[in-house]
C-alpha positions, -999 to +999 in steps of 0.1 A: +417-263+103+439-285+081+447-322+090+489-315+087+479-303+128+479-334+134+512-347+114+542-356+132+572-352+105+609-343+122+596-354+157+617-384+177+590-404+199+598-428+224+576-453+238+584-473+267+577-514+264+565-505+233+570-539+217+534-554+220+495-543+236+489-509+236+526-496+234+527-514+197+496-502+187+510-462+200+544-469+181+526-473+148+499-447+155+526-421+158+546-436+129+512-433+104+516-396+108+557-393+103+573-397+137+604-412+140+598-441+167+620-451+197+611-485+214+627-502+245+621-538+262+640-556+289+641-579+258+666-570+232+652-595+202+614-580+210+626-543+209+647-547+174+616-570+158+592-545+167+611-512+152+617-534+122+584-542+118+571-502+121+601-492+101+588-513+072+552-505+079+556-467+077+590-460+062+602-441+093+637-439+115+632-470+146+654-481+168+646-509+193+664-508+225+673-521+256+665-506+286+646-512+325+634-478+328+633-485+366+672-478+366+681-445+361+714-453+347+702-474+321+675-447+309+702-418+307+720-439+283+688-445+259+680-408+258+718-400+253+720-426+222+690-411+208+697-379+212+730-380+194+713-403+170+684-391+159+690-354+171+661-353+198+628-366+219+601-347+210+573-371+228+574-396+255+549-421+263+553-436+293+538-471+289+555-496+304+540-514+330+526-546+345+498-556+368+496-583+401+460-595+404+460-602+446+439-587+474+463-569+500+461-595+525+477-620+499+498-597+482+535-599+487+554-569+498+577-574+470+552-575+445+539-547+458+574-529+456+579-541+417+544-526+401+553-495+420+590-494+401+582-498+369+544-483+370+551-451+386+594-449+393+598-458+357+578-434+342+589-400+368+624-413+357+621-417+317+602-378+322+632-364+347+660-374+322+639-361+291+623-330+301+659-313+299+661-318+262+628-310+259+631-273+281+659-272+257+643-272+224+611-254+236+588-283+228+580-313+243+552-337+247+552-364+280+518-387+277+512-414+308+492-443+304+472-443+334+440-463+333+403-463+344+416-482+376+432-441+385+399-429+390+375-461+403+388-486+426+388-526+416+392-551+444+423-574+443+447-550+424+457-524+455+492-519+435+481-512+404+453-487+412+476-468+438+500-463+409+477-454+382+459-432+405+493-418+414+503-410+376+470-391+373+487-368+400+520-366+384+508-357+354+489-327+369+520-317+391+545-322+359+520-301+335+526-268+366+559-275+363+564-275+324+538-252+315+560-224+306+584-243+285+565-253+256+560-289+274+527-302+277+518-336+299+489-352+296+472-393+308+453-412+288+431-437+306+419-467+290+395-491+300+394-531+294+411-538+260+420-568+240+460-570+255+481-596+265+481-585+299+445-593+299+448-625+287+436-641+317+409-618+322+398-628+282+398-664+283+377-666+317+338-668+310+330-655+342+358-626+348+350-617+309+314-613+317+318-593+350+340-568+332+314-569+297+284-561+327+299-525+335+311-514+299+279-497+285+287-502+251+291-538+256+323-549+245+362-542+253+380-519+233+400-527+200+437-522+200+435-491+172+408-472+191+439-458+211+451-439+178+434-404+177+443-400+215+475-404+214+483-387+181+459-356+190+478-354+223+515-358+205+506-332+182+506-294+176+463-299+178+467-304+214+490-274+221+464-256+250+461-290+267+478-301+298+474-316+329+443-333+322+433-369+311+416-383+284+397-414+295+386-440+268+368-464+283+336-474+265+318-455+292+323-478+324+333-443+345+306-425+335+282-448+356 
């Protein structure tokens, strides 16, 4: 089998909050191996620094854009701009999200209503308005970030692993749907990495070592350890895969 499986030349990506953690590190995966790269932010500056910086990187088309892909108006207008732009999306990544750290007694209801928009709303809505185009052409790829928190529980994040756990499912149900028109949707699920939405997590001794005592391998991952998933399941070398996730972990859910 050769390597060019695996290359990406003449296909439009998007990544949602691709600007910094694991969305960057995605971006410039997929721009390595000759995708065109679409990011959007809720932060205009963040999302034109970081297309710059993977346009300059990897000599590919970017755009950095604007858009809360928990409003449905504002994410018909992306895909329109890019469509007519750049011609097509070929892959989606839904990775936007964000995390509340509070046991359900404590946890606000609103709180609870915002990391279920943008973790699971955003990402059904960024796949509704692009799967047309995708039917359309005949080929498509839609990847979810779900996480190890899909398939275990963790006490004091009841939003977060309801939605994750809830992608998992929507992945499987949109992979039925699409499986006859050259679309295939997959999860990845990561496990603790080194983000900035772990910060807090990092910088506490005893948190940090709670989380290091049920990774068998012993440490969290490294930001580029995402690459071969996510270009394997962009690519033509994942072609007879759907509906199924790809967990990468360092082994804590296989305990």
């Amino acid at each position: 089998m050769s390597l060019d499986i695996f290359k990406l030349n003449g296909k439009v990506a998007w990544i949602t909050g691709g600007t910094k953690g694991l969305g960057f590190a995605m971006a410039n995966a997929l721009a390595s191996v000759g995708a065109d790269i679409v990011i959007n932010s809720r932060t205009e500056a963040e999302a034109i620094e970081a297309a710059r910086k993977i346009a300059e990187e990897h000599k590919v088309r970017t755009l950095g854009l604007v858009t809360d892909v928990t409003q449905q108006d504002q994410v018909e207008a992306l895909v329109n701009r890019v469509v007519n732009e750049f011609g097509s999306i070929d892959i989606l990544i839904n990775n936007a999200g964000v995390n509340v750290r509070q046991p359900t007694v404590d946890l606000p209801l609103d709180e609870w209503k915002r990391v279920l928009d943008i973790n699971l709303t955003g990402p059904f809505l960024c796949s509704k308005v692009v799967a047309p185009h995708m039917i359309k052409k005949g080929w498509g790829r839609i990847i979810y970030l779900s996480s190890i928190l899909g398939h275990v529980g963790l006490a004091g994040r009841p939003p977060y692993t309801a939605t994750k756990g809830g992608i998992i499912l929507l992945t499987k149900t949109q992979a039925l749907e699409f499986a006859t028109s050259g679309i295939t949707v997959n999860a990845i699920c990561p496990g603790p990495f080194k983000t900035a939405m772990n910060e807090a997590l990092l910088n506490d001794p005893v948190a940090y070592k709670a989380f290091i005592a049920k990774i068998p391998v012993g440490r969290w991952g490294y930001m580029n350890e995402l690459d071969g998933a996510v270009i394997f399941l962009a690519s033509e070398a994942s072609s007879y895969m759907t509906g199924t996730t790809l967990t990468i972990d360092g082994g804590w859910t296989a305990q």
